[in-house]
Every structure is written in structure tokens, then in C-alpha cells.
C-alpha positions in Angstrom: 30.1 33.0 74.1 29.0 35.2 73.5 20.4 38.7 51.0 19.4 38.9 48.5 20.0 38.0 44.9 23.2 36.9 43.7 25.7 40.5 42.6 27.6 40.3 39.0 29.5 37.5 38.0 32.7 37.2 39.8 35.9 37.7 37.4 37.2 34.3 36.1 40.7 33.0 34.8 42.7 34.4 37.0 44.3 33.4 40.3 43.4 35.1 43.9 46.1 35.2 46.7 46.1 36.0 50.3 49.3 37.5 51.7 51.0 38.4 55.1 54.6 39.1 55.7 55.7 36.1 58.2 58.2 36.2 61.0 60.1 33.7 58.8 59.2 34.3 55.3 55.8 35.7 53.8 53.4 33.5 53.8 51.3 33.5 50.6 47.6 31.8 49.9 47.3 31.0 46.5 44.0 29.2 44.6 43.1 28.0 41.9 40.5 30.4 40.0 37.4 28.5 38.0 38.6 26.8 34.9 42.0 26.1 36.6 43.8 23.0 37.6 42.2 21.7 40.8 44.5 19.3 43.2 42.9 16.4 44.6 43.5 16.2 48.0 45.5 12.7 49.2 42.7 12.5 52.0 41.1 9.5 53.4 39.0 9.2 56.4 40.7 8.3 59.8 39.2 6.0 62.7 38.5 9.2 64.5 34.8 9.7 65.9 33.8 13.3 64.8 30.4 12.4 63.5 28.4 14.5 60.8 24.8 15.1 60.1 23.0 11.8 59.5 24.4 10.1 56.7 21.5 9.0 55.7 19.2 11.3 54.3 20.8 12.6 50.4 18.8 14.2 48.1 16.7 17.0 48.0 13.4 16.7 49.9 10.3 19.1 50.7 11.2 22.7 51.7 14.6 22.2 50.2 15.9 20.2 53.6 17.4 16.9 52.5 15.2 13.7 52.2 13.8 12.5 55.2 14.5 15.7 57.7 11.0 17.3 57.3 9.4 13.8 58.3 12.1 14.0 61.5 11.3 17.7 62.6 7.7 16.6 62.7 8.3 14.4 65.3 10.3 17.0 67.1 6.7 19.2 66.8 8.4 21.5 64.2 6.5 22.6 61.0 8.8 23.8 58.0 6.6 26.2 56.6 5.9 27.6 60.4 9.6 27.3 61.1 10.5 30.0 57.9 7.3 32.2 58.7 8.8 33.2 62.0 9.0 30.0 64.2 12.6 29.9 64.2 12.5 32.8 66.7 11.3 30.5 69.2 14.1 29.0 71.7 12.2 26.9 73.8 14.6 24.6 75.3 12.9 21.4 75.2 12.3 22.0 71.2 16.1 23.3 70.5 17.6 20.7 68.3 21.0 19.6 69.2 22.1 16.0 67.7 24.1 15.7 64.9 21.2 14.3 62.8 18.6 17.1 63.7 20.5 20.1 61.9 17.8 21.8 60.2 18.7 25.8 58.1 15.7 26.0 55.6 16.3 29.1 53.3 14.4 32.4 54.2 14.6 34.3 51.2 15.6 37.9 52.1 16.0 37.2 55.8 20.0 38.0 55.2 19.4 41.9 54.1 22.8 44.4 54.4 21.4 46.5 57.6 20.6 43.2 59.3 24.3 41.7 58.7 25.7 45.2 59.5 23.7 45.1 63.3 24.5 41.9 64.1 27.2 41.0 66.7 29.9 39.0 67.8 30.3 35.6 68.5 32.8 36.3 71.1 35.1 33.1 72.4 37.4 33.6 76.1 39.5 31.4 77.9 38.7 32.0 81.9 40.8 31.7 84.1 39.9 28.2 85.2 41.0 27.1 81.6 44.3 28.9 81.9 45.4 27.4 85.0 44.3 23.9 84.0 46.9 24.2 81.6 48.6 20.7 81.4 51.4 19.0 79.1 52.6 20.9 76.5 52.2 24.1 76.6 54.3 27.3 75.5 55.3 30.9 77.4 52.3 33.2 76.0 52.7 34.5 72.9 54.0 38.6 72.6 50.7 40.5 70.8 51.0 40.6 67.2 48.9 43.6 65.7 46.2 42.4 63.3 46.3 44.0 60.1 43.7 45.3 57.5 43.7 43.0 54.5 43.9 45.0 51.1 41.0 45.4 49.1 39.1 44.3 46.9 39.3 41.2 48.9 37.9 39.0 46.3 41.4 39.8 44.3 43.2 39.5 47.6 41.7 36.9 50.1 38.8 35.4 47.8 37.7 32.0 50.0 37.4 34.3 53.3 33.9 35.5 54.0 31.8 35.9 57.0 28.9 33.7 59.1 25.8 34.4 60.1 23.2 32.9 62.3 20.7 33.7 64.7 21.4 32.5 68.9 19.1 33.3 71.7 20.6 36.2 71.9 20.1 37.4 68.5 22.0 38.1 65.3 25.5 36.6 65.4 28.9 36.4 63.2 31.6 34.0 62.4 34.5 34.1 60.1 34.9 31.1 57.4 37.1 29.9 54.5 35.9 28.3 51.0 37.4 25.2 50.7 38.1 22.3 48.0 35.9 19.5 47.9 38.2 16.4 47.6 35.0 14.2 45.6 33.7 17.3 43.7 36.9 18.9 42.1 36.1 22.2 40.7 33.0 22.7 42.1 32.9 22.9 45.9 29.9 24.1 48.2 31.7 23.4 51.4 32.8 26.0 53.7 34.9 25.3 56.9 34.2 27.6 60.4 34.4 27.1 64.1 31.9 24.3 66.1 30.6 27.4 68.1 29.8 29.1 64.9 26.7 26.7 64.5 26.1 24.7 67.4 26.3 26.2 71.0 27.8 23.3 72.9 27.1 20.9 75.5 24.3 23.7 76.9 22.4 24.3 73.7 21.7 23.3 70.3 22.2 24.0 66.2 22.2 27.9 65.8 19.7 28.9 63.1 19.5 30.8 59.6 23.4 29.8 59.2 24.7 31.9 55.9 27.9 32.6 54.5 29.3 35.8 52.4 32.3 35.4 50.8 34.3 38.5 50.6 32.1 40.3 52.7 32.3 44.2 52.1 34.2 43.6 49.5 35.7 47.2 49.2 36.1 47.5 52.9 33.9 50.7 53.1 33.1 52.4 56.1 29.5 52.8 58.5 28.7 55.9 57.0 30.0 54.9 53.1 27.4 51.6 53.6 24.7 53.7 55.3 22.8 52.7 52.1 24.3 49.8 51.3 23.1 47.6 48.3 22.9 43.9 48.5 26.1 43.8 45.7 28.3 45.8 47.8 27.9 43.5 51.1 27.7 40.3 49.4 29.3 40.7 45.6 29.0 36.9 45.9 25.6 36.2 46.9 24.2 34.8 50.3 25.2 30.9 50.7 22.7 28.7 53.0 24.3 25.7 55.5 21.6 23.1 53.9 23.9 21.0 56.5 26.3 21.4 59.0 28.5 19.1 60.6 30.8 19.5 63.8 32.5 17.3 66.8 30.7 15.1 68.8 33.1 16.4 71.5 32.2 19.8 70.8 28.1 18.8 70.5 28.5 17.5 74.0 31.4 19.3 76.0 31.5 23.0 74.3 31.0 25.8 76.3 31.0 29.6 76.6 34.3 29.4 77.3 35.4 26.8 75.2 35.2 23.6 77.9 36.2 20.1 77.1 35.2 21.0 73.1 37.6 23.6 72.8 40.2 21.2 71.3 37.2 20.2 68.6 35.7 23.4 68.1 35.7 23.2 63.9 32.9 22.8 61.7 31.9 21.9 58.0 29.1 23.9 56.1 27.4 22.4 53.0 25.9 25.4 51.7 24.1 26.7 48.6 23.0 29.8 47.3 20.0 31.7 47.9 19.8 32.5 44.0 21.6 30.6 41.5 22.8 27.5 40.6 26.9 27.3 40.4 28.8 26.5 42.8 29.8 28.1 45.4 33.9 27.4 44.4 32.9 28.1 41.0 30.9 31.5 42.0 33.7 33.3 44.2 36.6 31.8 41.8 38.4 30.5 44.9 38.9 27.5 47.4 41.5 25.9 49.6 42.4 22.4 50.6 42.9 21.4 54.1 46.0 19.8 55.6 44.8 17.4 58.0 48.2 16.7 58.8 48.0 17.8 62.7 52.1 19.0 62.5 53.1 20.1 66.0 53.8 23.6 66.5 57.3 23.1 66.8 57.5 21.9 63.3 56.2 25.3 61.7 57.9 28.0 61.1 54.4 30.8 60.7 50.9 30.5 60.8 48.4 33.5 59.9 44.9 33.4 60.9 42.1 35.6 58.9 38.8 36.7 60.0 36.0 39.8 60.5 36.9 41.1 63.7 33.3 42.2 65.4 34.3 43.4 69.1 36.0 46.7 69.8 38.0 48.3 68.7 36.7 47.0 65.3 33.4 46.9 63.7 33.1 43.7 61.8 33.2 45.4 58.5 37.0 45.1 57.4 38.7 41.3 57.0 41.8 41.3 59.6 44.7 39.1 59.4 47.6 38.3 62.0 50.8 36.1 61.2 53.0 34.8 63.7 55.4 31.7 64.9 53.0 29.3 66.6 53.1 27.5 70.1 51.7 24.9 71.6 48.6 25.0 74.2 46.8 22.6 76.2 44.1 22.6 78.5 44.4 19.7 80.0 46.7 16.2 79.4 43.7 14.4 78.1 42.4 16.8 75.4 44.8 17.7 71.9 47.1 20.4 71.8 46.1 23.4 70.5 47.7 25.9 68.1 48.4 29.7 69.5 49.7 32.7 68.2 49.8 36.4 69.3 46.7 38.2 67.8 44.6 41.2 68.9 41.6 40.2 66.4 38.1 40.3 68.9 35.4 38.6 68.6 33.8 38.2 65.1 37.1 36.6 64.1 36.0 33.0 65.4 35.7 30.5 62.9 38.1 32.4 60.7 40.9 30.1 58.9 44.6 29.7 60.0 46.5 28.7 56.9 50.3 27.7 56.6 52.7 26.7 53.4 53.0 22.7 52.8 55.2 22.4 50.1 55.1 25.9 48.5 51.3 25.9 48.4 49.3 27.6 51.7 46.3 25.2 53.0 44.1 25.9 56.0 45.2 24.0 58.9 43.1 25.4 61.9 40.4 27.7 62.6 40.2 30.3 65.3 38.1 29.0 68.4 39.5 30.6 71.9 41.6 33.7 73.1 41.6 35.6 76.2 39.5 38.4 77.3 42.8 41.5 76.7 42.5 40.2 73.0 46.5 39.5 73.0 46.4 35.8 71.9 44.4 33.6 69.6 44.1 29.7 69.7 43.1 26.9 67.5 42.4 22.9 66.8 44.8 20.8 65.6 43.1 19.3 62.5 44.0 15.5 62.5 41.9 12.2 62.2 38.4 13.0 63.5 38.3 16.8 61.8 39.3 14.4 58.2 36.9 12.0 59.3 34.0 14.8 59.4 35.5 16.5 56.8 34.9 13.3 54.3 31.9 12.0 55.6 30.8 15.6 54.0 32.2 15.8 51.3 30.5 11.8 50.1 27.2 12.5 51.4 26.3 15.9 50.8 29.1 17.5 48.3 27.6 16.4 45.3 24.6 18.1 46.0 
């Protein structure tokens, strides 16, 4: 496996949508702009055992971290203040955090700057060929290749809650792809955003990623290397730079995630609480945009098209444009004890991980899966089932850290 102050205010009153013409009928993302009607999702946590940061630190504490963490960190040999001058660059095994309760992302003001989001690279997700052949249960003929296509621009008026992840890995600067979405407790005024496991934790092998942001709408007129050789901070992130003050993913990703996917694969989603580097809205409110998740788990057979969004990073693309494929999905599974996954033909590259798969429940389209594994040709993408345990996580969020 491979910032800067806040731009102009976002346009308000209106609605965004995200469209793609479907194999069966065009599939269309629609939300809700600020000062519209907001949906409460009909979610409630399952007996699933996803577990999120510690639940028990709320509150703001010193350095911004919530109540409690700095006192933790300590005890791990970490200081805060040494930690944002420059100590994060240290990966020292024995001191890289990776329980669920040890997430740590203190703001570094500036750190996110346009030539630094521009150079960094993808966080690139195969299946090898041990996973392939350990293919068990129910699983489909492989998908045909379905062409990704550029997504029009402005994307703020065309695919608002779709931005890009950042974070820093052992091996540098990374990206990730990740979707606003609705905060079921906090109606109207969401700061969650959802993404792939390996987006901020690297698996049973490693620990939290660090310096986790999110930019919604990302080059939001889709210019080119040499049009952003001089970029300004507005015209990478019209939206402003939004901080993971928390984080939460799988245990089963935490422990059995790997470079290429592993026993986590079926787990590989995430939760960002985030907040912005300047300002004080939120981050639903800020962009205009946010969309609820269907933790519903259908089975593939059951769905007539799927389309899956993201900043492709590896070649042939650059990780400046937002991509987007659509297709009928199929079923995959690595093995008869692990979930099904989702899978459609895609030739989005690396970057793209993390990215949101949404699908239309009842006229309205709501993310149901994130993009998390595809093959080293780039033909195929594949992605978690979201059912008990992702609600679970999803909730335990949402009560403990949404409000804040």
C-alpha cells in the first residue's frame, strides 16, 4: 500500500448534485444545500464490534486534542508541542501509535500548503494474487473495465461532498479520496467525513497515519500542472483545509489490514471528525453539501448500478481531476469467513481509495461503500459492505465527537 485560510464563502440555497449515466438508469446524488431540509437518518447502532477512538475523552483539551489525549501521549513519550514542531516525522516503531484510543492529528497550521498537496502521492491498494485465488463463496466472473470519467466542473456545483485526504506515512506525503456526510445527532451541521481504514491507519503492520486533512472539492476548477504552477490556497481548497481531530476505523482492519488488503479488506472504512484549520462553521454547513449513509448491506444482486468517485493519483492520471466510474455490481469474497465485497469494473489508480460508492434508495443516492482494493491492470475496483459494525462506528462518532 502503497492550507491555509479558509477561501470565500461557498454559494448557499441551492442544491449540489453528482451525476453518472448508469447501465440501468442514471444515477443521480442529490444534497441538501445549508438552510435546507435535512433527513434524519433511521440509524441505530448494531451489536457489531467496529470500535472507535476512546469514548471517553469529549471536550476540547490542551493543544486542541480532546480531553485527556495529551495526558495519554505523555505516557507514550510524545510531547504535543514537539510533536507539531517537527516530531511527527519521526516513525520509530516502538513509538507509532496504533490502538483505537491513541489517534492523535494536532493541527499544524500551514503544513497543508498547494505545492505540498500537489507532490504528494498515492495511496495505492492491490489484490495479489494470493488474495485472488483464495477467492471463496460468493463470488462473480470479473467485471468488463468501465472507463472512468472526468467529473464536470466546478465540482462544488457538481459533486460538492467529494474531496481529497491527506496524511503523511513513512513513506511520505499520501492521498485518499472521501465524501461529506450527514451527521444523524447534529442535523445541519456535520463535521464527519467517511474514507477508507487504509486512508488513516496502516493495518495490522503499522499504526495511525499522521497530519490527516480533508479538501472538499479539491481543484475545484480541475486546472491543469502548468495552470496551478502558482496555485493559490483558494483555488486548491475553495473550502478550506479540514483536520481529523479523530478518526475511527475497524478493529479488524487495526489488526488484520495489509498492503494488500489482508483479512481487513472486508473492513477497510473509516470515519473522520474533522474541523477546520480557520473558521468556525461546519464543515456540512461550509461546502453546502453532505450525504447520508445506507448501512443497509443489500447484496449485489439486489442493485441495479453503483458509481464510485475519487482523485485518481497513479498513472495515467495525476491526482488533480475528481474521476467517477458507474457500473452493475458483483459480488467478491476473499475467503468464506470474511463479508462479501462490492466490485465493479473501473480503471481509477491509486488516489481513488477511500473514495465513496453511492447508489439510489428510494429516489435519493446515499453512500453505501468506499473504495478499498483493485488489482494491479487497474480494471476493477472493490469495496465493504457497510452493515452492523461500519453503523456501529459510524454512531459511536457521531454521539461522542459530532457535537463538537
Amino acid at each position: 500500500m502503497r492550507s491555509t485560510p479558509v477561501s470565500a464563502a461557498p454559494r448557499r440555497g441551492r442544491r449540489t448534485a453528482l451525476a453518472a449515466a448508469g447501465l440501468v438508469a442514471a444515477l443521480t446524488l442529490t444534497a441538501t444545500a445549508c438552510g435546507g431540509s435535512e433527513d434524519e437518518a433511521d440509524a441505530k447502532p448494531g451489536g457489531g464490534t467496529s470500535q472507535a477512538a476512546d469514548a471517553g475523552d469529549t471536550g476540547s483539551g490542551e493543544g486542541g486534542l480532546a480531553a485527556g489525549l495529551a495526558d495519554r501521549l505523555r505516557k507514550h513519550g510524545i510531547d504535543v508541542d514537539k510533536w507539531k514542531d517537527g516530531g511527527w516525522k519521526n516513525w520509530d516503531e516502538d513509538k507509532w501509535l496504533s490502538e483505537a484510543r491513541d489517534f492523535v492529528n494536532p493541527v499544524i497550521e500551514g503544513l497543508w500548503q498547494p505545492d505540498r498537496m500537489k507532490s504528494a502521492k498515492e495511496a495505492d491498494k492491490t489484490v495479489t494474487t494470493k488474495d485472488a485465488a483464495a477467492d471463496q463463496g460468493a463470488t462473480d466472473p470479473e467485471p468488463a473495465p468501465v472507463e472512468a470519467v472526468a467529473e464536470k466542473k466546478p465540482y462544488h456545483e457538481n459533486a460538492a461532498p467529494v474531496g481529497k485526504v491527506f496524511f503523511d506515512s513513512p513513506e511520505g506525503s499520501m492521498v485518499c479520496s472521501g465524501t461529506v456526510i450527514k451527521d444523524v445527532n447534529h442535523p445541519g451541521k456535520s463535521n464527519l467525513v467517511w474514507t477508507a481504514g487504509h486512508c488513516v491507519h496502516a493495518g495490522g503492520s503499522g499504526g495511525w497515519y499522521r497530519n490527516i486533512a480533508f479538501v472538499p472539492s479539491y481543484n475545484d476548477y480541475g486546472k491543469s500542472e502548468a495552470e496551478l504552477a502558482n496555485a493559490t490556497a483558494t483555488e486548491m481548497a475553495p473550502y478550506g483545509t479540514w483536520w481529523a481531530d479523530w478518526a475511527s476505523t475497524s478493529n479488524q482492519w487495526i489488526q488484520g489490514g495489509s498492503e494488500s488488503g489482508g483479512d481487513g479488506a472486508a473492513y477497510d472504512y473509516s470515519v473522520l471528525h474533522v474541523k477546520p484549520e480557520q473558521g468556525s462553521k461546519s464543515l456540512e454547513e461550509t461546502v453546502g453539501a453532505a450525504l447520508e449513509v445506507d448501512f443497509s448491506a443489500p447484496s449485489a444482486t439486489e442493485v441495479a448500478s453503483m458509481g464510485a468517485w475519487g482523485y485518481p493519483a497513479a498513472a495515467p492520471y495525476n491526482g488533480l481531476e475528481m474521476f467517477k466510474c458507474v457500473d452493475r455490481p458483483g459480488r467478491l469474497s476473499l475467503s468464506p469467513s470474511l463479508p462479501t465485497m462490492y466490485r465493479i469494473g473501473c480503471t481509477m489508480t491509486g488516489g481513488s481509495s477511500g473514495g465513496g460508492w453511492f447508489r439510489v434508495v428510494d429516489g435519493e443516492t446515499k453512500l453505501v461503500s468506499n473504495t478499498s482494493i483493485g488489482p494491479l491492470e487497474n480494471t476493477w475496483l472493490a469495496g465493504p459492505q457497510l452493515g452492523r459494525d461500519a453503523e456501529a462506528l459510524y454512531q459511536n462518532m457521531s454521539k461522542t465527537y459530532g457535537g463538537q
